[in-house]
KOLTOR-83938 format. One record per residue: residue in one letter; residue number from 1; x, y, z of N, C-alpha, C, CB in turn. Coordinates in steps of 0.1 Angstrom, whole numbers, plus 2048, in hexadecimal, padded with zeros to 3 digits. Glycine has a CB too. Layout:
<atoms>
 type seq npx npy npz capx capy capz cpx cpy cpz cbpx cbpy cbpz
    A NUM   X   Y   Z    X    Y    Z   X   Y   Z    X    Y    Z
...
</atoms>
This chain:
<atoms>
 type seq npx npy npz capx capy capz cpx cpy cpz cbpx cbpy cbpz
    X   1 818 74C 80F  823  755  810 830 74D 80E  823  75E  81D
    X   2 83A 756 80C  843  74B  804 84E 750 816  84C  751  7EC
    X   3 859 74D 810  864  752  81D 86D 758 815  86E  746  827
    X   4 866 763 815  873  76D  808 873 778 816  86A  777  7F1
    X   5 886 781 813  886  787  81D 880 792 81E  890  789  821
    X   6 87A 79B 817  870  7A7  818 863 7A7 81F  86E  7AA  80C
    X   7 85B 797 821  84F  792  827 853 79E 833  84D  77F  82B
    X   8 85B 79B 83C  85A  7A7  848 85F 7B4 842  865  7A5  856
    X   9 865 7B8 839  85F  7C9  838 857 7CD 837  861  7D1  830
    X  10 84D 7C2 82D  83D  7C9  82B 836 7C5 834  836  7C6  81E
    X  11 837 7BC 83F  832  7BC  84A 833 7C7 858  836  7B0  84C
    X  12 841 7D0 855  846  7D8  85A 83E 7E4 858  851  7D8  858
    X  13 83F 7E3 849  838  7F0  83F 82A 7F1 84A  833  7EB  82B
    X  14 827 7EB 843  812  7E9  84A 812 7EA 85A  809  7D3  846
    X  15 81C 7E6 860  818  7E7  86F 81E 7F9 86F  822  7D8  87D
    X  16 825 7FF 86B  82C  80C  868 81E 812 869  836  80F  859
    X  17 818 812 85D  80D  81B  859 800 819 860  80A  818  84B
    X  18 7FE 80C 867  7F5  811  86F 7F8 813 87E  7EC  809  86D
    X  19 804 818 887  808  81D  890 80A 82D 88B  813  814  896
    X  20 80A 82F 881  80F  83A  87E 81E 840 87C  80B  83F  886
    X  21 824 836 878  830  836  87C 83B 83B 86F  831  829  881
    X  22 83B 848 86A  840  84C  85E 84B 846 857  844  858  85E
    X  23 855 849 868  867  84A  865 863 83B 863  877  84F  872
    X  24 861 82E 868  862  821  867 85D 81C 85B  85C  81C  871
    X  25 850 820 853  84B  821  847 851 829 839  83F  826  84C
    X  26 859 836 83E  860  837  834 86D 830 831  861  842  835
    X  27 873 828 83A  87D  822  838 87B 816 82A  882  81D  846
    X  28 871 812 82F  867  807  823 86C 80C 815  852  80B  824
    X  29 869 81A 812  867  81F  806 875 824 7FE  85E  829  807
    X  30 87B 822 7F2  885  829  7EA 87D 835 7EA  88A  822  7DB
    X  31 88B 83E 7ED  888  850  7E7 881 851 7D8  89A  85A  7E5
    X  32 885 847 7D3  87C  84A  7C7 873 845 7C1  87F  84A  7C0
    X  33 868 841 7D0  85F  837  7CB 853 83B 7BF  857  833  7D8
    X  34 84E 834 7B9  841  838  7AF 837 834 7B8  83E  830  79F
    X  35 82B 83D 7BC  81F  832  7C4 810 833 7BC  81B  838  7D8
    X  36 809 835 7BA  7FB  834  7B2 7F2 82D 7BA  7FC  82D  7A5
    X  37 7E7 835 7BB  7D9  830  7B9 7D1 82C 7AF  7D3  836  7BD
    X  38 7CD 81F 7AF  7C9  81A  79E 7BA 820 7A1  7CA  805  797
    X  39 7B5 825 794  7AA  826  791 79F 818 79A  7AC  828  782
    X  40 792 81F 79A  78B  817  7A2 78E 817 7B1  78C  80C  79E
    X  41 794 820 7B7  794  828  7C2 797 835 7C6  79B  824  7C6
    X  42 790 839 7D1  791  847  7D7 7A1 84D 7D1  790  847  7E9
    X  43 7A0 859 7CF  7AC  862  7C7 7B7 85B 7C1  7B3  86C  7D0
    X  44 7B1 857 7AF  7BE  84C  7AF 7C5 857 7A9  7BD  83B  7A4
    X  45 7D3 851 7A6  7DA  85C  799 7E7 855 79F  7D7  871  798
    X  46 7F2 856 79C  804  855  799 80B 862 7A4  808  85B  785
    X  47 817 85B 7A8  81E  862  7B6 82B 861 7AF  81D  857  7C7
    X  48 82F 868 7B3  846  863  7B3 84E 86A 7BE  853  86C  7A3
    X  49 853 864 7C3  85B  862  7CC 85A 865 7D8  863  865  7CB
    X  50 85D 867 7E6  859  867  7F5 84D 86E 7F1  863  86F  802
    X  51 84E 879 7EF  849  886  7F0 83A 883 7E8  854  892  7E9
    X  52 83A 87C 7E0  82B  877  7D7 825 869 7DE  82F  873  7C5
    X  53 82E 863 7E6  828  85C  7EE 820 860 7FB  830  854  7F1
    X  54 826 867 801  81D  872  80F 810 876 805  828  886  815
    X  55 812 87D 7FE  80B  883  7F9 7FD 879 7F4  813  88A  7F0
    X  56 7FF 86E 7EC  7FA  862  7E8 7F3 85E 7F4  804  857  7E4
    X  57 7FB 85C 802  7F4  859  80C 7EA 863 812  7FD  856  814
    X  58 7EF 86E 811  7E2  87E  818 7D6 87E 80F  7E8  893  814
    X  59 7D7 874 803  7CB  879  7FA 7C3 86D 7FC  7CE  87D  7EA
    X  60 7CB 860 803  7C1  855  802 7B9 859 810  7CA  845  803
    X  61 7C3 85E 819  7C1  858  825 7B2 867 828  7D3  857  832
    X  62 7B3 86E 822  7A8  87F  822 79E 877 826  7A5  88A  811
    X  63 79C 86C 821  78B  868  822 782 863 82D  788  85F  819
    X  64 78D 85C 837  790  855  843 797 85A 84A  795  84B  843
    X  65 792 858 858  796  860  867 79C 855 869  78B  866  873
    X  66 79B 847 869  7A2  83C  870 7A2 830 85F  798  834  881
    X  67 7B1 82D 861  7B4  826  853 7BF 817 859  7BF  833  847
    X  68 7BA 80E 85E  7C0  802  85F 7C4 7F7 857  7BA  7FD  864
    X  69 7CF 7F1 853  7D1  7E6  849 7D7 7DA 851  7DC  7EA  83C
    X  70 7D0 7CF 84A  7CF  7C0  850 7D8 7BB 846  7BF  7B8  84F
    X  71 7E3 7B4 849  7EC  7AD  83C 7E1 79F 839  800  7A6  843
    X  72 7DF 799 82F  7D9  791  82A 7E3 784 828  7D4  797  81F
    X  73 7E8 78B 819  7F3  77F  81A 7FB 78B 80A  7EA  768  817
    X  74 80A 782 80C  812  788  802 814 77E 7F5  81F  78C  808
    X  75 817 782 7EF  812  778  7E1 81F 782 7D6  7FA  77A  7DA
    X  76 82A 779 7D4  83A  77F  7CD 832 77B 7BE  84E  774  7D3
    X  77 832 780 7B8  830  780  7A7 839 780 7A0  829  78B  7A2
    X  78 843 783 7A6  854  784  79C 85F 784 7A7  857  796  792
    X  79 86A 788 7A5  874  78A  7AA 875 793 7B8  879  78D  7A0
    X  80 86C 7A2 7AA  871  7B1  7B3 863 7B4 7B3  87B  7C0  7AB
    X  81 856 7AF 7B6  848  7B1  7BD 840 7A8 7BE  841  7BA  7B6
    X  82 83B 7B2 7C9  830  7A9  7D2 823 7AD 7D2  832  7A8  7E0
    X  83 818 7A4 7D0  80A  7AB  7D0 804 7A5 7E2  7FE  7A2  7BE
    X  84 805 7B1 7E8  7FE  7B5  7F5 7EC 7B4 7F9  803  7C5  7F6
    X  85 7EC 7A8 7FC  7E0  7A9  7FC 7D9 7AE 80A  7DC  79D  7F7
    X  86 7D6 7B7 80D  7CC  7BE  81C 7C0 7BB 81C  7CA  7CF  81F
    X  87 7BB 7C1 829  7AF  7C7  828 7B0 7D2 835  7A1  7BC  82A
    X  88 7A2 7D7 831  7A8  7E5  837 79A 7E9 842  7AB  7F2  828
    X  89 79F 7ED 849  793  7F1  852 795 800 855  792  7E7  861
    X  90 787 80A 84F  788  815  84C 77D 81E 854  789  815  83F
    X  91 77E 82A 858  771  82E  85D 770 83F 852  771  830  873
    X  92 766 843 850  764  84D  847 767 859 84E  757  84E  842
    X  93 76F 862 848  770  871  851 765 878 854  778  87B  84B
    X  94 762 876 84B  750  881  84C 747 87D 84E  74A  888  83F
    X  95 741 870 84F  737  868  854 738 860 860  735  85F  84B
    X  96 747 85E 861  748  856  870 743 843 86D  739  860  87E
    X  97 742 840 860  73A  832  85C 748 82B 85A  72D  832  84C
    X  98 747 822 85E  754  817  85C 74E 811 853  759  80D  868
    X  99 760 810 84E  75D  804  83B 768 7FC 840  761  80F  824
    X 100 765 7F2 838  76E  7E7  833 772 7E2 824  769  7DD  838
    X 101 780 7DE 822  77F  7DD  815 78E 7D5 814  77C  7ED  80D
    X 102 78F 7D0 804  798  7C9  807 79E 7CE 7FB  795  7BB  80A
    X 103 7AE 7CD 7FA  7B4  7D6  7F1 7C4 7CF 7E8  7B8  7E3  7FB
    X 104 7CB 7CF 7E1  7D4  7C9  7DF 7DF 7D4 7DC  7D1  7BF  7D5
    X 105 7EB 7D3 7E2  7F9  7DC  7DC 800 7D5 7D9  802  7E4  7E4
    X 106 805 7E0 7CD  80E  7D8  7C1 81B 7E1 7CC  80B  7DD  7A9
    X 107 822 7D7 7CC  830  7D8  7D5 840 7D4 7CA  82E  7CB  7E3
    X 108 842 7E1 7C4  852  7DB  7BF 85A 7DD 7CA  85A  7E1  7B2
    X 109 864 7D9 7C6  86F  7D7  7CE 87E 7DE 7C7  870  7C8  7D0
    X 110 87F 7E5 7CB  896  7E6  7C5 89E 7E4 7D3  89F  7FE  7BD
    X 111 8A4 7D9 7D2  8AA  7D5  7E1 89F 7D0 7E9  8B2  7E3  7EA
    X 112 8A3 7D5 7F6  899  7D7  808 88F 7E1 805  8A3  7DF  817
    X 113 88D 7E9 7F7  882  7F6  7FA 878 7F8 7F0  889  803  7FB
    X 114 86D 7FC 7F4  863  7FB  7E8 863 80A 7DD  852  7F9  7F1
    X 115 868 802 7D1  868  812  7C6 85B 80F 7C5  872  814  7B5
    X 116 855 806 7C5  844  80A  7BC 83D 805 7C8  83F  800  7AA
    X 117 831 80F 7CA  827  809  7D2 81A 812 7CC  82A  80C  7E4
    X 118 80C 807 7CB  802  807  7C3 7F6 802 7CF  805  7FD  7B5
    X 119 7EC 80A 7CB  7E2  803  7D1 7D6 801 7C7  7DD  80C  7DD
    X 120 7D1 7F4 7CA  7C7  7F2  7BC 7BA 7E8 7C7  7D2  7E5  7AB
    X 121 7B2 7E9 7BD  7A7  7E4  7C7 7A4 7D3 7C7  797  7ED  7C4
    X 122 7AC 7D0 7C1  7A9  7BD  7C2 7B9 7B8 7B8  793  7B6  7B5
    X 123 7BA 7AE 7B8  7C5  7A9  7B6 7C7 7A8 7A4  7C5  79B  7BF
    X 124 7BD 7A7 79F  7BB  7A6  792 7BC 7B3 78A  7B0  79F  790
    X 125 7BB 7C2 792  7C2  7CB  790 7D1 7CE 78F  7BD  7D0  795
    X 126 7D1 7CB 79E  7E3  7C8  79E 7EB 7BF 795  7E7  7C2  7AC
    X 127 7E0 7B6 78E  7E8  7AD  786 7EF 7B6 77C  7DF  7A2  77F
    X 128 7DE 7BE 777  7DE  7C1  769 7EA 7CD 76B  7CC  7C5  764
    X 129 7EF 7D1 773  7FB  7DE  772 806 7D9 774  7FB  7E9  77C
    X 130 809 7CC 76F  817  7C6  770 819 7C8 766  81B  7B8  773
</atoms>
């Protein structure tokens, strides 16, 4: 990780989301964020703004009763993004079977806030959507 000043928003972000924590987690995000699920995961497809991000999140999160993210490590690719590397400790809604898995977000940046947030399933996906 480098010492760029955003390392604690998205550290903020991720502890936000798994306390549950909306108002603290939406602050993370521009009103006009884009978010997406890349193909090769549970309900991918394209979001825009707050309102397609909740939404982005209700459709990931449908599948799992309990959804935990581990920061890995942050890795700046440019200027204005960062590829987020997690893992995730998940339990199934309907089965009750805990998964694990490990995931990468593509993280832009405009200012302090994330317009683009992506979830892709390994880093070489996230590459490929730069």
């Amino acid at each position: 990780m480098t010492d760029d000043q955003r390392i604690p928003l998205i550290e903020g972000a991720i502890r936000a989301f798994n306390e549950e924590d909306v108002p603290t987690l939406l602050e993370f995000l521009h009103p006009e964020v884009r978010s997406r699920v890349a193909e090769g995961l549970g309900n991918p497809g394209a979001h825009e703004g707050i309102e397609g991000f909740a939404a982005m999140m209700a459709d990931w999160g449908e599948a799992w009763s309990t959804n935990q993210v581990e920061l890995d490590e942050i890795e700046f690719v440019s200027e204005d993004i960062a590829l987020v590397h997690v893992s995730q400790r998940l339990v199934g809604a309907g089965s009750g079977i805990p998964v694990g898995m490990t995931n990468t977000f593509l993280v832009g940046f405009q200012g302090d806030t994330a317009i683009r947030f992506e979830i892709h399933p390994d880093r070489e996906s996230a590459a490929a959507a730069l």
